[in-house]
C-alpha positions as CSV (number, residue, x, y, z in Angstrom):
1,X,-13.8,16.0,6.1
2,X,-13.9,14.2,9.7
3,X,-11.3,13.0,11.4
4,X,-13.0,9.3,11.4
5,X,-12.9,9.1,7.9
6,X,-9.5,10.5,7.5
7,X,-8.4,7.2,9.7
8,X,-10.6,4.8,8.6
9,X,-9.0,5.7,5.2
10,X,-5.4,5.0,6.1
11,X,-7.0,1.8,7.6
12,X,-8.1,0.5,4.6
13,X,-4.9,2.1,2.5
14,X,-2.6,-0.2,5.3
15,X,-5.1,-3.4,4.9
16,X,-4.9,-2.9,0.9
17,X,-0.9,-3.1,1.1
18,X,-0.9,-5.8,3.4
19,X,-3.6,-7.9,1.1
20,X,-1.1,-6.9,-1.6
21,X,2.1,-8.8,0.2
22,X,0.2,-11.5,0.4
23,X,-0.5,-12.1,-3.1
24,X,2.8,-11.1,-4.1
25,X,4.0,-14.2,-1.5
26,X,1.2,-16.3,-3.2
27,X,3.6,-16.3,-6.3
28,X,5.8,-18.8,-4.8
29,X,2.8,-21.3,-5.5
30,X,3.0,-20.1,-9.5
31,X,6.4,-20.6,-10.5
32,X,8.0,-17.5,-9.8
33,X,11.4,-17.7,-8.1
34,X,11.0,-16.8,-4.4
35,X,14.2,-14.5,-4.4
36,X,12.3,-12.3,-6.7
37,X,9.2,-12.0,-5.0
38,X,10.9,-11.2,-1.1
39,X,12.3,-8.4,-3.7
40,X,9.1,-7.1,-4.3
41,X,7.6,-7.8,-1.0
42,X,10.8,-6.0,0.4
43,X,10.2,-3.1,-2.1
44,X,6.6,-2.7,-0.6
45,X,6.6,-3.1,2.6
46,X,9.6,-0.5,2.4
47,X,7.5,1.6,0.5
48,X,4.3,1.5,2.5
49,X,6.5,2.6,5.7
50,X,8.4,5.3,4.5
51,X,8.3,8.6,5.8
52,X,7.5,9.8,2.4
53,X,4.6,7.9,2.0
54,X,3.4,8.2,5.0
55,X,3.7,12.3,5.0
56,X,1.6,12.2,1.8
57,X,-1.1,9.6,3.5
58,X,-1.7,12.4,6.1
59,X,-2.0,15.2,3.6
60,X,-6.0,15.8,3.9
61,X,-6.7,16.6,0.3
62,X,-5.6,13.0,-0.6
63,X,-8.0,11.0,0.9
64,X,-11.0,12.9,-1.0
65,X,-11.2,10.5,-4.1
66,X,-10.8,7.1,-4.4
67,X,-9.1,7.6,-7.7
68,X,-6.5,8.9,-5.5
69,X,-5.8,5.6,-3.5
70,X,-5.6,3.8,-6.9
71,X,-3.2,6.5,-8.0
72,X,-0.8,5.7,-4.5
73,X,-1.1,2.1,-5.5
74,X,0.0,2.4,-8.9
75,X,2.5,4.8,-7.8
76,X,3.6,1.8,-5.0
């Protein structure tokens, strides 16, 4: 596997989490008490930066599938 695709994969994984904040802070416009969605943002953003996360980002093997980005988001 190339070293392009390996980046332009934890591109995308980083734009996918960020599109995912934004929705979560789109919640404010349906009713859902803000204080509970900064939790969540909180718990994401947290999550996408951790070292753990990151670590398992850079493990080669995991970028292969895209079933496997799904899996880190469901895991997120």
């Amino acid at each position: 596997m190339s070293e392009t695709y390996l980046k332009e994969m934890l591109i995308i994984v980083y734009n996918l989490g960020g599109e995912m904040v934004y929705i979560i802070y789109s919640f404010k416009t349906q009713n859902i008490p803000i204080d509970k969605a900064i939790k969540v943002i909180q718990d994401v953003v947290s999550n996408l930066f951790s070292r753990i996360f990151i670590s398992e980002l850079n493990k080669h093997n995991i970028m292969n599938k895209h079933q496997d980005i799904l899996q880190i988001y469901d895991n997120l």
